[in-house]
N, C-alpha and C positions, 0 to 999 in steps of 0.2 A: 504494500500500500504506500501511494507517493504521502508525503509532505504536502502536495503543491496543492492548493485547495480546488477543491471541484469546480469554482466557477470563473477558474484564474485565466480560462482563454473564454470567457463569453462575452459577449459586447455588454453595451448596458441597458440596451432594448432586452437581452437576453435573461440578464439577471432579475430584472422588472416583473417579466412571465414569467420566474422560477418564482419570484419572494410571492406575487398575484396567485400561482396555483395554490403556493405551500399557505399561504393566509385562508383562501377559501374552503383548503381542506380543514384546516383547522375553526372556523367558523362551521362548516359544515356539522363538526365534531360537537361544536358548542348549542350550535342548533337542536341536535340531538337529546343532550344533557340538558337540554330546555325544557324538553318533553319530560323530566325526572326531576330536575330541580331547580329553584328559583332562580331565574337571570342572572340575579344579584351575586347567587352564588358559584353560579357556573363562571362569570365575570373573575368573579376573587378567585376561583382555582384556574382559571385561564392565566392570570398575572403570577400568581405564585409558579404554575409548569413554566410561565417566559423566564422568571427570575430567576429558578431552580436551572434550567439549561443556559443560561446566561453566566450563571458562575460557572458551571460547568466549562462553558466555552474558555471563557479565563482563565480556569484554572489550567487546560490543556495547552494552551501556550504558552505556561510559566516554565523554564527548564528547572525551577528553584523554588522556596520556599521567601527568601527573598525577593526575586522576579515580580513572583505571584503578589508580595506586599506592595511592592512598588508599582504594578500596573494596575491594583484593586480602585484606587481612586479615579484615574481618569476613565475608568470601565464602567464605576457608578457615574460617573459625569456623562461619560456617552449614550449610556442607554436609557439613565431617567430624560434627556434633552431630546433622544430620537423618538423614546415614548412620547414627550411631549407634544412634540410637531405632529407624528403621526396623528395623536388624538385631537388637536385642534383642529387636523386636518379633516379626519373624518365628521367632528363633531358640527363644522361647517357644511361639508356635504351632504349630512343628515337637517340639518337644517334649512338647506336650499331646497332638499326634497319634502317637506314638511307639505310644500305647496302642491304636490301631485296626490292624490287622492288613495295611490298608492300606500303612503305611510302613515295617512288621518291615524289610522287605528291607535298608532304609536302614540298620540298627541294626545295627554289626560286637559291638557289648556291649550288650547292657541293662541301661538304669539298674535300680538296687533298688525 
């Protein structure tokens, strides 16, 4: 097995449809666990699995013990700020869509 990571020769239109499949499947997943338990909680064990494989990921490009301390801060910096973006991101596009009749359901109030 290489080193060289999986997506080290795909363009960035490429990487876009790997991160878009690998999201859907996992919402797919979430949708599921819908059906069993409350959004709220499927939500909070969805972030806990991203956080849990996230250190994971860190940890496996530490060669060390100190490596791994010394890259733990900017790894919390990068992924609470990408979660960020991503969520305002969405959180904007769920709100553009508010207006299509499609998501009413969604909407306990509507905005003005």
């Amino acid at each position: 097995m290489s080193d060289e990571p999986a997506d080290a020769q795909l363009s960035e239109d490429e990487v876009d449809a790997q991160l878009r499949e690998i999201a859907d499947q996992f919402i797919d997943l979430a949708n599921q666990q819908g059906q069993r338990f409350h959004k709220e909680n499927v939500s909070q064990g969805m972030m806990y699995g991203a956080a849990r494989f996230n250190a994971f990921v860190v940890a496996s490009h530490a060669e060390d013990i100190g490596a791994y301390d010394q890259d733990r801060d900017r790894a919390i910096e990068y992924f609470v700020e990408q979660y960020r973006q991503m969520l305002i991101s969405n959180l904007d596009d769920y709100r553009a869509s508010f207006e299509d009749l499609k998501y009413a359901h969604l909407m306990t109030h509507r905005p003005n």
